[in-house]
VEXLO-470102 format. One record per residue: residue number from 1; residue in one letter; y, z, x negated of N, C-alpha, C in turn. Coordinates in steps of 0.1 Angstrom, whole numbers, padded with zeros to 4 digits. Layout:
BEGIN
@num=NUM; residu=A; n_v=Y; n_w=Z; n_u=X; ca_v=Y; ca_w=Z; ca_u=X; c_v=Y; c_w=Z; c_u=X;
...
END
This chain:
BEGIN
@num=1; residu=X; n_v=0404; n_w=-0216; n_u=-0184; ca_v=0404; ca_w=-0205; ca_u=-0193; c_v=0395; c_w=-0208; c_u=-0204;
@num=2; residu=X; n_v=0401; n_w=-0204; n_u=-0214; ca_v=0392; ca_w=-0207; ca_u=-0230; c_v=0376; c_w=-0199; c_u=-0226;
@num=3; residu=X; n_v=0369; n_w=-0203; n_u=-0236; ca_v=0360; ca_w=-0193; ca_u=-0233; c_v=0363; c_w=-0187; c_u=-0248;
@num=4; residu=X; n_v=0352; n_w=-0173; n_u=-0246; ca_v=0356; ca_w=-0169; ca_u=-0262; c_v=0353; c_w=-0175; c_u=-0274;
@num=5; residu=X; n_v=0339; n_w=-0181; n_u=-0275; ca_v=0337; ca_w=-0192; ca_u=-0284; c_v=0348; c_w=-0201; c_u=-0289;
@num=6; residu=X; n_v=0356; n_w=-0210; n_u=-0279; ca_v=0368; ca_w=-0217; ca_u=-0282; c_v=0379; c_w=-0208; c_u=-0286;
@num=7; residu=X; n_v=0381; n_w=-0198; n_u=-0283; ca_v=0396; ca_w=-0192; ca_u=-0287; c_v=0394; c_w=-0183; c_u=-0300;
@num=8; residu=X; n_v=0379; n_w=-0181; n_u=-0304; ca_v=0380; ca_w=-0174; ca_u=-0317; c_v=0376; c_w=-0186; c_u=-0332;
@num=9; residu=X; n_v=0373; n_w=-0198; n_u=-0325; ca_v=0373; ca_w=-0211; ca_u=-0332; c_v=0389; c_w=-0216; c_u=-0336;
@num=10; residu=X; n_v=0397; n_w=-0218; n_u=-0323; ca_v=0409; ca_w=-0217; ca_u=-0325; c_v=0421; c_w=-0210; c_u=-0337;
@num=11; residu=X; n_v=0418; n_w=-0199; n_u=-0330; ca_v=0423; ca_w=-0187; ca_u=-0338; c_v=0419; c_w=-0187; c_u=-0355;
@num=12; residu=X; n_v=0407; n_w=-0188; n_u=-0359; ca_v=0404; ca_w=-0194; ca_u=-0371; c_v=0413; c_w=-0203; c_u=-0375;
@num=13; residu=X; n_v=0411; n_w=-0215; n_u=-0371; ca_v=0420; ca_w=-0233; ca_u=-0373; c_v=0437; c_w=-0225; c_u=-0375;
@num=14; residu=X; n_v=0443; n_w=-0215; n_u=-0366; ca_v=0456; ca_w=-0215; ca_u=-0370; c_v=0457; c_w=-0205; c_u=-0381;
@num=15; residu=X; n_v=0447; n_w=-0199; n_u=-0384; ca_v=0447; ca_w=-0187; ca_u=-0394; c_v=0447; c_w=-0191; c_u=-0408;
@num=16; residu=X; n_v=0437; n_w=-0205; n_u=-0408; ca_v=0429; ca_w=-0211; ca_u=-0419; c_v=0425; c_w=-0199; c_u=-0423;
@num=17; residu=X; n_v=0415; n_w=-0193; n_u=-0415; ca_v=0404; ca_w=-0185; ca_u=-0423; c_v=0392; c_w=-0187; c_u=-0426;
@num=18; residu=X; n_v=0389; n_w=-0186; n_u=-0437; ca_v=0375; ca_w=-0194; ca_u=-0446; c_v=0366; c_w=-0181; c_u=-0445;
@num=19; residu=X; n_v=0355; n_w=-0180; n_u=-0432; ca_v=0349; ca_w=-0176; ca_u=-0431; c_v=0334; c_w=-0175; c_u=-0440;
@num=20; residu=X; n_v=0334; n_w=-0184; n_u=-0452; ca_v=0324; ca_w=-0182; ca_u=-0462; c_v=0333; c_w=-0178; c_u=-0472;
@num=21; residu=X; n_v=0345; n_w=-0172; n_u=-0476; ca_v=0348; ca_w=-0171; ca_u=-0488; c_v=0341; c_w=-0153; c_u=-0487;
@num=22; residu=X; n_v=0334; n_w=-0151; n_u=-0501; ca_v=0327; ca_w=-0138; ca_u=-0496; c_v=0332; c_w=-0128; c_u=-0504;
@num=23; residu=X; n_v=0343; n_w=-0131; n_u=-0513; ca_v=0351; ca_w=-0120; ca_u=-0517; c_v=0364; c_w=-0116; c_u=-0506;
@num=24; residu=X; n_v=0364; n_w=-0124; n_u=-0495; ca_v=0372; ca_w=-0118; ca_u=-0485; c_v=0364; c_w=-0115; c_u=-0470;
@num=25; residu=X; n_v=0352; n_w=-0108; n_u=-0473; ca_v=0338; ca_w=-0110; ca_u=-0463; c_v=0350; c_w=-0100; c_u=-0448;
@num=26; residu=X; n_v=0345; n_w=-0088; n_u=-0454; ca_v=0355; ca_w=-0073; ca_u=-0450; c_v=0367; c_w=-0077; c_u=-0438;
@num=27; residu=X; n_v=0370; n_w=-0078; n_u=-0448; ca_v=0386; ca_w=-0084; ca_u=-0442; c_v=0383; c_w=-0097; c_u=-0431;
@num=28; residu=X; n_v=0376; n_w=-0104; n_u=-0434; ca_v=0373; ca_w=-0114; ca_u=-0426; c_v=0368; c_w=-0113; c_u=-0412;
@num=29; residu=X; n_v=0358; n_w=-0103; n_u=-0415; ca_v=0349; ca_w=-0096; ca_u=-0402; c_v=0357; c_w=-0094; c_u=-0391;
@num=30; residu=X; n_v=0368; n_w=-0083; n_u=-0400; ca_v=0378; ca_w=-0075; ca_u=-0393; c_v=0387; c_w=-0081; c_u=-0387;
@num=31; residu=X; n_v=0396; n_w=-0093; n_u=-0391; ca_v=0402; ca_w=-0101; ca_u=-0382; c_v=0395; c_w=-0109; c_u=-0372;
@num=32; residu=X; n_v=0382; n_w=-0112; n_u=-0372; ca_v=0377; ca_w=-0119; ca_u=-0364; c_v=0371; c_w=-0106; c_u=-0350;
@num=33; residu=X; n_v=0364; n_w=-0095; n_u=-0353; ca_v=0369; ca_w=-0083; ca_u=-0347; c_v=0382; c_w=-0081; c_u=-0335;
@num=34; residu=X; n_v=0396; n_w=-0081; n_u=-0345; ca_v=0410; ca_w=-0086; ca_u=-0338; c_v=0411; c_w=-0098; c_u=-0330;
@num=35; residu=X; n_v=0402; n_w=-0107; n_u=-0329; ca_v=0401; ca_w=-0120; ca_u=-0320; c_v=0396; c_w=-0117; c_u=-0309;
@num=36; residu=X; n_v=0385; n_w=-0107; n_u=-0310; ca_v=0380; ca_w=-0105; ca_u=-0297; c_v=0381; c_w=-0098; c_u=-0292;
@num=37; residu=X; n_v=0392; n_w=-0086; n_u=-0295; ca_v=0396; ca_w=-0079; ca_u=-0285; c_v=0412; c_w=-0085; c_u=-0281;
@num=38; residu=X; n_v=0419; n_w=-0093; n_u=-0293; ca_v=0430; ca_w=-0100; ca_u=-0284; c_v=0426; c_w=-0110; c_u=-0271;
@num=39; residu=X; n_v=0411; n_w=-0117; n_u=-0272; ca_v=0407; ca_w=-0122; ca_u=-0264; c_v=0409; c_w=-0114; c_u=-0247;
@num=40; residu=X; n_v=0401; n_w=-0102; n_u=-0252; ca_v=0397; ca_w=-0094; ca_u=-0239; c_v=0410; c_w=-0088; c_u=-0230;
@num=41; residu=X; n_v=0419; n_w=-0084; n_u=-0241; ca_v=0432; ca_w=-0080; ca_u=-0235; c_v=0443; c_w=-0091; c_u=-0227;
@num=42; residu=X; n_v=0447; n_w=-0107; n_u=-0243; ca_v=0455; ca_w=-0114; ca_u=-0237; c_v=0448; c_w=-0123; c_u=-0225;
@num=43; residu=X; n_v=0439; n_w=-0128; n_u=-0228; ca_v=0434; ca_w=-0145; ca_u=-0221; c_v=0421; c_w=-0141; c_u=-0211;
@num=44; residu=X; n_v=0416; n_w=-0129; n_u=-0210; ca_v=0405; ca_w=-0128; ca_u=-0198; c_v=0413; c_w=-0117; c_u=-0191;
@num=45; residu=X; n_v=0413; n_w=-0123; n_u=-0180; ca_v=0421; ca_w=-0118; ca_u=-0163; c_v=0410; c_w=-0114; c_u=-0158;
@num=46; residu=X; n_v=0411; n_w=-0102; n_u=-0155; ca_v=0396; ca_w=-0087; ca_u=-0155; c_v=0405; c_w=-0082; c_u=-0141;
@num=47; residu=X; n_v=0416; n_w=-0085; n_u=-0135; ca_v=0422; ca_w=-0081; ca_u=-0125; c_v=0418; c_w=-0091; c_u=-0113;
@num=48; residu=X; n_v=0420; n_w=-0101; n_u=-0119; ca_v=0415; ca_w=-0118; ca_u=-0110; c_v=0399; c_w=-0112; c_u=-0109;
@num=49; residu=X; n_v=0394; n_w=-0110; n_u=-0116; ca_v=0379; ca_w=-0111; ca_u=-0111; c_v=0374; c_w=-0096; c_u=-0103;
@num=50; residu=X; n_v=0383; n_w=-0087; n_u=-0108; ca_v=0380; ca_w=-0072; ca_u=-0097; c_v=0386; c_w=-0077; c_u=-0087;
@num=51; residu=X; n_v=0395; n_w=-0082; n_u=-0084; ca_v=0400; ca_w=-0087; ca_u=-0070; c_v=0391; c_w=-0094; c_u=-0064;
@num=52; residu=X; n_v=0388; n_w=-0105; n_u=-0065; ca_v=0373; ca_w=-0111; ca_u=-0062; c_v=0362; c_w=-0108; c_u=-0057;
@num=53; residu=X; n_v=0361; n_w=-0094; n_u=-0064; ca_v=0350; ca_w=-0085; ca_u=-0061; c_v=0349; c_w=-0081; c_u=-0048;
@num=54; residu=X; n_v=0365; n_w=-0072; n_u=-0047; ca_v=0370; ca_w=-0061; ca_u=-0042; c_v=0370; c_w=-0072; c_u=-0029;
@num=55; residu=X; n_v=0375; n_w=-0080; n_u=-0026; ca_v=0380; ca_w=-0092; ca_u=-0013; c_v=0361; c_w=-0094; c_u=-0008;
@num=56; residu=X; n_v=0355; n_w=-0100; n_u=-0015; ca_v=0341; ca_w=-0101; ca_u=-0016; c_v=0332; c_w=-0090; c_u=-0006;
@num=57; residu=X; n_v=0333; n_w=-0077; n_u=-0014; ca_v=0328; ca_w=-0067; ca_u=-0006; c_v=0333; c_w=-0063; c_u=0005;
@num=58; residu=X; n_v=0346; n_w=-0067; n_u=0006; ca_v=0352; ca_w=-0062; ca_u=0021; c_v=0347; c_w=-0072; c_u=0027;
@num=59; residu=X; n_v=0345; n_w=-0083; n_u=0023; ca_v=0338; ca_w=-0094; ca_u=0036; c_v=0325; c_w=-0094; c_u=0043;
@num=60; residu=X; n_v=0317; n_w=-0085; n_u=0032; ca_v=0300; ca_w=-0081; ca_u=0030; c_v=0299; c_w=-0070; c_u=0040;
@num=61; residu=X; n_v=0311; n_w=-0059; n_u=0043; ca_v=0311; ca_w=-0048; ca_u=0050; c_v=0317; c_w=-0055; c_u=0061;
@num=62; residu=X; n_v=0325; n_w=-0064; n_u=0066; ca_v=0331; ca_w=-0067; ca_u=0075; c_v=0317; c_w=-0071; c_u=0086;
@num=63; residu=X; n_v=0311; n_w=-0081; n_u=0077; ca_v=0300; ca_w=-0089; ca_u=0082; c_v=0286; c_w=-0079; c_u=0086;
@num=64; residu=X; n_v=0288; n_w=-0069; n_u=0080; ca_v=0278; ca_w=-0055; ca_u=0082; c_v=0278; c_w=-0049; c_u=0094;
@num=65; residu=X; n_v=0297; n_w=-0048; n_u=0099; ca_v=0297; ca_w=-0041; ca_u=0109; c_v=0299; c_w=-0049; c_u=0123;
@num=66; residu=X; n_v=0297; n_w=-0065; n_u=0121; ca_v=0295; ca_w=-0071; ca_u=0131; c_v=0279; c_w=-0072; c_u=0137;
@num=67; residu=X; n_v=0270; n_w=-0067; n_u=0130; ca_v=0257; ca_w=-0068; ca_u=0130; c_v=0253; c_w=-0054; c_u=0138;
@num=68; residu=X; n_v=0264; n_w=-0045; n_u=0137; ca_v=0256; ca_w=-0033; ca_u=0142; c_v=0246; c_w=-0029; c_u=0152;
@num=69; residu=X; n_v=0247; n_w=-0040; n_u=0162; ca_v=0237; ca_w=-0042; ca_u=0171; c_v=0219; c_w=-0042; c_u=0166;
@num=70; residu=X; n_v=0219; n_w=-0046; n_u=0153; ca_v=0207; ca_w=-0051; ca_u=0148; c_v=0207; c_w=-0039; c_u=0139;
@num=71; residu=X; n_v=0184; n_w=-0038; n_u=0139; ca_v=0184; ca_w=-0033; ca_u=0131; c_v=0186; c_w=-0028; c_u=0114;
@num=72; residu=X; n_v=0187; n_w=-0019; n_u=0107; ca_v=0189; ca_w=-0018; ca_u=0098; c_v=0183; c_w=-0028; c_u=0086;
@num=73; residu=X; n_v=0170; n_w=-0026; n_u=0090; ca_v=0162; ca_w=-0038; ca_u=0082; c_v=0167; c_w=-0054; c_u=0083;
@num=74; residu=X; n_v=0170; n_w=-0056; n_u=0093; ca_v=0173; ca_w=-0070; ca_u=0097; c_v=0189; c_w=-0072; c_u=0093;
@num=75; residu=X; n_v=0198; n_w=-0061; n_u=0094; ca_v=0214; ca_w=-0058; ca_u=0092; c_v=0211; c_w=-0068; c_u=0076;
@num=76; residu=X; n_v=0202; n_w=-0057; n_u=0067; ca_v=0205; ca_w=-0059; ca_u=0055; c_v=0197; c_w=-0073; c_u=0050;
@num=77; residu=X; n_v=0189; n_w=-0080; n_u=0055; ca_v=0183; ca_w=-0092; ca_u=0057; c_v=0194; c_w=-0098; c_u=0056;
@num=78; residu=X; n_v=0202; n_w=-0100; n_u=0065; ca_v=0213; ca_w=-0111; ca_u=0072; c_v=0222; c_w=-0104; c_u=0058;
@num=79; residu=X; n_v=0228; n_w=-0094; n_u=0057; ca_v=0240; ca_w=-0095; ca_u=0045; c_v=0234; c_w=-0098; c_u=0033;
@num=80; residu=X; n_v=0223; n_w=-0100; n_u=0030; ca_v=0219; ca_w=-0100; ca_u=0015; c_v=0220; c_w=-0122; c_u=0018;
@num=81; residu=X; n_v=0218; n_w=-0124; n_u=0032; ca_v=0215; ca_w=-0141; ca_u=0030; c_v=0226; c_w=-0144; c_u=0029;
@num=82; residu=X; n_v=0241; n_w=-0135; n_u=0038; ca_v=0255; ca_w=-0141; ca_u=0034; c_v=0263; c_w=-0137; c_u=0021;
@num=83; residu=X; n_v=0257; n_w=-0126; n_u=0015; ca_v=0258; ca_w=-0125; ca_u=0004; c_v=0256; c_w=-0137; c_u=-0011;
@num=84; residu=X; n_v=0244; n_w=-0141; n_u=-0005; ca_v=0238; ca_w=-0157; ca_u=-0016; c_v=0245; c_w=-0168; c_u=-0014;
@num=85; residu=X; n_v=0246; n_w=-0171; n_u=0004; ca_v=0249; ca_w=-0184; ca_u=0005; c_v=0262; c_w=-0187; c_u=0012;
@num=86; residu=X; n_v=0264; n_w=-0178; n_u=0021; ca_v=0279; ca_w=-0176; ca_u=0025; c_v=0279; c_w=-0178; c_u=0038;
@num=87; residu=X; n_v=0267; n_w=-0178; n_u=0045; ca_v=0262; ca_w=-0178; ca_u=0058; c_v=0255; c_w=-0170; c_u=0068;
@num=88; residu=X; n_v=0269; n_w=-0171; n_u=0082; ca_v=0262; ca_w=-0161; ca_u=0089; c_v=0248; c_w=-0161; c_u=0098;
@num=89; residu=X; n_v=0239; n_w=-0158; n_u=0093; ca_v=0227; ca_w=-0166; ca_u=0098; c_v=0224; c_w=-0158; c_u=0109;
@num=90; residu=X; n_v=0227; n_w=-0148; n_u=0115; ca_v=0226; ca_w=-0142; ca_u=0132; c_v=0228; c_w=-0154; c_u=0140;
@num=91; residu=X; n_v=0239; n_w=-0163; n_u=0137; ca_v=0247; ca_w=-0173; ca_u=0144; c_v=0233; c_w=-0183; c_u=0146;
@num=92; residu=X; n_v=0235; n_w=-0184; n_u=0139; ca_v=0221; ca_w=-0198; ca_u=0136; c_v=0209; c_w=-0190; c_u=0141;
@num=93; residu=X; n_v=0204; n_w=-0182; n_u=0141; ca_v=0194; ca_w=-0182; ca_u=0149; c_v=0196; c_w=-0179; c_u=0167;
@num=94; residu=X; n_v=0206; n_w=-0168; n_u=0167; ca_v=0212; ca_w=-0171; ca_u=0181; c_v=0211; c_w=-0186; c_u=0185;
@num=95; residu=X; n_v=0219; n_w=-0195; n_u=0182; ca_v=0218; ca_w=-0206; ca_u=0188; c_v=0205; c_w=-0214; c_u=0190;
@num=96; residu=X; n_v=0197; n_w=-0208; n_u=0181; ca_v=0182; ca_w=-0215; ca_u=0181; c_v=0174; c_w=-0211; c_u=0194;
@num=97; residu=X; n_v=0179; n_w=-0199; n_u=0192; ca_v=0170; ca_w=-0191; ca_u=0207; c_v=0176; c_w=-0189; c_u=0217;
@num=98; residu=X; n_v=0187; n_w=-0198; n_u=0220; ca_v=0196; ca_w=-0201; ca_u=0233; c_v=0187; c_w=-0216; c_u=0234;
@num=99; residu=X; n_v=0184; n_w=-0226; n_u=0228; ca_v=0179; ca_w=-0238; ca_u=0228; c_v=0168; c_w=-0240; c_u=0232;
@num=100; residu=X; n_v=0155; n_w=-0230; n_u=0228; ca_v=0146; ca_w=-0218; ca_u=0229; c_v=0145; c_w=-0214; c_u=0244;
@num=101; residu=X; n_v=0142; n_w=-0217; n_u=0256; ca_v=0144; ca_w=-0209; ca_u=0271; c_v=0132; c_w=-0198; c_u=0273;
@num=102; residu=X; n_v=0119; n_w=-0205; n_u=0261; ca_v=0107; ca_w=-0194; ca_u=0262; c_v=0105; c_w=-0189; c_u=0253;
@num=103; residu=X; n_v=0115; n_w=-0181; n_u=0243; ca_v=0110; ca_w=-0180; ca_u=0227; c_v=0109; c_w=-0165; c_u=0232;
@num=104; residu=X; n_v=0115; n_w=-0156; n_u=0242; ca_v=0112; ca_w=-0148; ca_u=0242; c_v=0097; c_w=-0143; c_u=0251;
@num=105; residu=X; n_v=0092; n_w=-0156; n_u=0256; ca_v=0077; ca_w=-0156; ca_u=0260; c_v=0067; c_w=-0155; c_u=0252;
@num=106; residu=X; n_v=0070; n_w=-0157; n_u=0234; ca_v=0065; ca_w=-0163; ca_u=0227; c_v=0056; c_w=-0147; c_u=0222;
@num=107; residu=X; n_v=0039; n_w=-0148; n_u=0220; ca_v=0032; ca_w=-0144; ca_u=0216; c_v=0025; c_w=-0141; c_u=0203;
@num=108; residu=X; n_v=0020; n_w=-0153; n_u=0202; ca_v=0012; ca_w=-0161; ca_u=0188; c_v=0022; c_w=-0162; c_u=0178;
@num=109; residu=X; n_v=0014; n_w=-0161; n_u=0166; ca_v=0024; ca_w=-0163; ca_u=0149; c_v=0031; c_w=-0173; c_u=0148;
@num=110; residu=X; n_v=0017; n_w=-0182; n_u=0155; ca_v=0020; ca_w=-0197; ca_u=0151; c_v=0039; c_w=-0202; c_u=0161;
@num=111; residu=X; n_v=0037; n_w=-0194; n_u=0170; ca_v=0050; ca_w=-0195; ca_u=0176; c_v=0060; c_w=-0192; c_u=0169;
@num=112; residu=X; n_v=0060; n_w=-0182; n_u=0167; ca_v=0074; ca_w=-0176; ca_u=0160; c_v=0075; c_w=-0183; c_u=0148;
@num=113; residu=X; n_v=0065; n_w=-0188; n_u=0138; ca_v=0062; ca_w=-0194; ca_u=0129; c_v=0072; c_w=-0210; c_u=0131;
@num=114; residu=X; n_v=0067; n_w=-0212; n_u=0135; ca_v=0073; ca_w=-0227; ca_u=0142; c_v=0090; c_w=-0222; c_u=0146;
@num=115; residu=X; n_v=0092; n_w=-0215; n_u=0155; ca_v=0106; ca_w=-0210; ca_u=0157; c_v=0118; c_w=-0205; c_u=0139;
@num=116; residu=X; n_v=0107; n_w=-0203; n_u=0129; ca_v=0111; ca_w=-0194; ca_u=0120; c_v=0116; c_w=-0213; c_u=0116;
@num=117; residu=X; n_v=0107; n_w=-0221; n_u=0115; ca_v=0113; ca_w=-0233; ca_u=0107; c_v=0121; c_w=-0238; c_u=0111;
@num=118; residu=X; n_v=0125; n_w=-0235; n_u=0130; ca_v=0138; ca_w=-0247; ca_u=0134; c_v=0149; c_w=-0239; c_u=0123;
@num=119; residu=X; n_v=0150; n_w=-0223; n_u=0121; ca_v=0160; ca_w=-0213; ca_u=0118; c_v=0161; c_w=-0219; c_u=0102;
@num=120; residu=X; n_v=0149; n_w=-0220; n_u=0097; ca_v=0152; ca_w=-0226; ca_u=0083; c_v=0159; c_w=-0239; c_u=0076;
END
């Protein structure tokens, strides 16, 4: 996809519009004006990227309501990391703390601390 920079550069080259001639300033503005909204209307697909969205958030809620067992604090922890990176990280620490036979023996900072780095 053009970006707008290139399609109102373009659009000039087929116009031959001499954007320093300054007895046609007005008029000049104004077609270039008309570039950027034929931009927005013909050449940027605003349906493609709401769809994106739309598919996106349903995945964010999907992944929300697999978590329901967890709390809210931690729910929104986990969707905000698969939100960034695209990773379900309940998974990954589950398996940490299956590997783990005493993490739920675990007392001290420095434990969990240590357990937080296998997870990172």
């Amino acid at each position: 996809m053009l970006s707008i920079e290139d399609y109102i550069s373009r659009r000039k080259k087929e116009d031959k519009l001499n954007e320093f001639d300054i007895d046609a300033r007005t008029q000049n503005m104004k077609i270039c004006v008309d570039y950027i909204f034929e931009y927005f209307t013909n050449y940027l697909n605003i349906t493609e990227a709401e769809e994106k969205t739309i598919l996106h958030n349903e995945k964010l809620e999907k992944y929300c309501k697999q978590l329901k067992e967890y709390e809210p604090e931690v729910r929104e922890w986990a969707v905000g990391i698969y939100n960034e990176c695209g990773k379900q990280i309940h998974k990954h620490v589950g398996t940490i703390m299956k590997k783990n036979e005493f993490f739920f023996l675990y007392n001290a900072e420095s434990e969990f601390r240590n357990a937080s780095y296998d997870c990172y």
